[in-house]
C-alpha positions in Angstrom: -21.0 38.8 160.7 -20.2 40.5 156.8 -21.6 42.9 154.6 -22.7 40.7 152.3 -23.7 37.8 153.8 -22.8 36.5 157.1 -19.8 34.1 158.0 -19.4 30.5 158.8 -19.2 29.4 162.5 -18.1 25.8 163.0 -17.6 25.1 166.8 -16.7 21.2 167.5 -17.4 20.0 163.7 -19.6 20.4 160.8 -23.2 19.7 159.8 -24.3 16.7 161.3 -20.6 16.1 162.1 -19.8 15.6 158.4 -16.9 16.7 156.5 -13.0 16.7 156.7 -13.1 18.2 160.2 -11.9 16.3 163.1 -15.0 16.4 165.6 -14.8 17.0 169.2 -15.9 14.5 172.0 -18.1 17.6 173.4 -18.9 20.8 173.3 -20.2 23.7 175.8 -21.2 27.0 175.0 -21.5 29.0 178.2 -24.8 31.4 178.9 -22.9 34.3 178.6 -21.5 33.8 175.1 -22.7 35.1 171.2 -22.3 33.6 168.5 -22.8 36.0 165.2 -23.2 35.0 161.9 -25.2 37.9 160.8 -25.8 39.3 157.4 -25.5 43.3 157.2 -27.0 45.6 154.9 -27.9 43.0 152.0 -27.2 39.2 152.1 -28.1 36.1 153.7 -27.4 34.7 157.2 -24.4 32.5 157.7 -23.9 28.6 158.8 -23.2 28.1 162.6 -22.6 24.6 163.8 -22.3 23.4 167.6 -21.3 19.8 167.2 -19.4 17.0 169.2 -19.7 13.2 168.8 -20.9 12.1 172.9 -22.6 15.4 174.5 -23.1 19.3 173.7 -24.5 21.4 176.0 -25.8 24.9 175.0 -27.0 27.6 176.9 -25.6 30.7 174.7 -27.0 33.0 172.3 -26.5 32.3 168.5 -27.8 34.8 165.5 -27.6 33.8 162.2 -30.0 37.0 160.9 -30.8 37.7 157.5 -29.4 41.5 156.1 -32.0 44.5 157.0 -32.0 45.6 153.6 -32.6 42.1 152.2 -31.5 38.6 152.7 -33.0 35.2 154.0 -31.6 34.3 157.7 -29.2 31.2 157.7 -29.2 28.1 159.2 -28.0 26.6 163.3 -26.9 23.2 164.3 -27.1 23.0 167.9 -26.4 18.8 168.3 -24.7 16.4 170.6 -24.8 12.8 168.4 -25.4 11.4 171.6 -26.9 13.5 174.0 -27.9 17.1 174.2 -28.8 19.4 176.3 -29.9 22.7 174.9 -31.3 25.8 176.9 -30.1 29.0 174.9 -31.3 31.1 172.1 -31.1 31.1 167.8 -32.1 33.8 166.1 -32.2 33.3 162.3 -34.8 35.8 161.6 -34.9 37.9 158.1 -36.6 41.5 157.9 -36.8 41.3 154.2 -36.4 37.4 153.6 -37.3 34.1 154.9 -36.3 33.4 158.0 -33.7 30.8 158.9 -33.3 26.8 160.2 -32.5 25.9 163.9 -31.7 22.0 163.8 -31.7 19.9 166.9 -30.4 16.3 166.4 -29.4 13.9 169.2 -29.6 10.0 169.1 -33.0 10.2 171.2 -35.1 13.2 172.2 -38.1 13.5 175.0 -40.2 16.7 174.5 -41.8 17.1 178.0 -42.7 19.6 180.4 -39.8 20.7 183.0 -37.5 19.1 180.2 -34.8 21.7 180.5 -31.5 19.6 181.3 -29.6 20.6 184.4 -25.7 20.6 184.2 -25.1 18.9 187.5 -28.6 17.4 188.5 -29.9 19.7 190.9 -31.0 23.5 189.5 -30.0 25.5 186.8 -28.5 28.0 188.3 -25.5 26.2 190.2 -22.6 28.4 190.6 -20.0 25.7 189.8 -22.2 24.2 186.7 -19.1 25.1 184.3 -17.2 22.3 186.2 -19.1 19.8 185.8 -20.9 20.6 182.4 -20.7 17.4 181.1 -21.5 15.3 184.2 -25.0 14.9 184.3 -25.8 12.4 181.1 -24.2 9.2 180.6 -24.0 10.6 176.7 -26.9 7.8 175.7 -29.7 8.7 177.8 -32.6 10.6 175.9 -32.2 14.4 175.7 -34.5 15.8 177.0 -36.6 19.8 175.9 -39.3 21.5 177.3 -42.2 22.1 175.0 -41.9 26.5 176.2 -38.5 26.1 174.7 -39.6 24.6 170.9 -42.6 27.7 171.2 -39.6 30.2 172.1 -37.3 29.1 169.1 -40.6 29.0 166.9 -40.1 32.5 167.1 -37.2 33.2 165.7 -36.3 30.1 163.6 -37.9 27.4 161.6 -37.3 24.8 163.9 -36.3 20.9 162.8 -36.1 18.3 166.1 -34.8 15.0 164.4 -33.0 12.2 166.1 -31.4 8.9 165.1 -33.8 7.0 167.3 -37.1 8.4 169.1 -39.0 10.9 169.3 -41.0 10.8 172.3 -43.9 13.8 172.4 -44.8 13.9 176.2 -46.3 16.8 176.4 -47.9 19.4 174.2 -46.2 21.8 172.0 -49.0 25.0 171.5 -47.0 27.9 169.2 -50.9 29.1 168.8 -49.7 32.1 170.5 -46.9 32.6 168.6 -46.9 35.6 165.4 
C-alpha cells in the first residue's frame, strides 16, 4: 500500500503473463495470506497479479482499494493459463472513486453450482491440502466457479470471467441482491 497511490504486486508473472518476466509453472496463495495494494489518503489502487502458465490456485485475500479521501480502486489478475481454481477474496473498492477490476482468465471456465474446486478432491477443508495444492487438475480440465462466488466478488469488484476457450454458464448467476 502508498500514500499516493498503491503499489504493484506481481506474484508468478504479469498481466495475462505478459512482459519481460519469467512466469512460473504455478502459483498458490494460501487462505491465510493478504495481499495489499491499497491507496491511502488520496490516490488510486495498485496492480496485483497472481499468474503461472499450468495452474494457480487462490484462496487468499487480495485488496487493491481506492484512497478514502479520493481515488479509483485498481485492478486483480487472479489466473492459471491453464487451469484455475479460485476460492478467496478481491477487494478493489473506492469510497470516493470508481471501483476497481477483478479478472479471472483460464483456458476453459464452468460457472455451476458447488463449483468451488477442492485442492485434493475430497473437501475443502483438508488439513494437508497445502501438500498437494496442485494435485487435483490435470492443468487442462475446465476450471470450475460457483455462481455465490461471482455474486460475492460483484461486491467488491467489477468482475471480468474470460477464457481462451469456453465459457460454459451452468447455472444462474442472480447479483439482484447485491447493492
Amino acid at each position: 500500500s502508498g500514500v499516493g497511490a498503491g503499489g504493484t504486486a506481481l506474484i508468478g508473472g504479469n498481466w495475462q503473463g505478459k512482459g519481460p518476466d519469467q512466469n512460473a509453472t504455478a502459483a498458490y496463495v494460501g487462505k491465510d495470506a493478504t495481499i495489499n495494494a491499497d491507496a491511502v489518503g488520496v490516490g488510486d489502487g495498485g496492480k496485483v497479479v497472481v499468474w503461472a502458465d499450468k495452474q494457480t490456485s487462490f484462496l487468499g485475500n487480495i485488496f487493491a482499494r481506492g484512497g478514502a479521501s479520493g481515488g479509483n480502486g485498481g485492478a486483480v489478475e487472479v489466473s492459471g493459463k491453464q487451469h484455475l481454481s479460485f476460492n478467496g477474496a478481491v477487494d478493489t473498492t473506492a469510497a470516493n472513486g470508481k471501483r476497481g477490476t477483478l479478472l479471472l482468465d483460464p483456458t476453459d471456465v464452468n460457472i455451476v453450482t458447488g463449483g468451488t474446486e477442492d485442492l485434493i478432491g475430497t473437501t475443502n477443508s483438508d488439513a494437508d491440502a497445502n501438500t498437494y495444492a496442485f494435485s487435483e487438475s490435470d492443468g487442462v480440465s475446465p476450471s470450475n466457479i460457483d455462481p455465490t462466488t461471482i455474486v460475492s466478488l460483484l461486491n467488491s469488484s467489477d468482475v471480468t470471467i474470460q477464457a481462451t476457450n469456453d465459457i460454459t454458464v451452468s447455472n444462474d448467476i442472480d447479483a439482484s441482491a447485491n447493492t
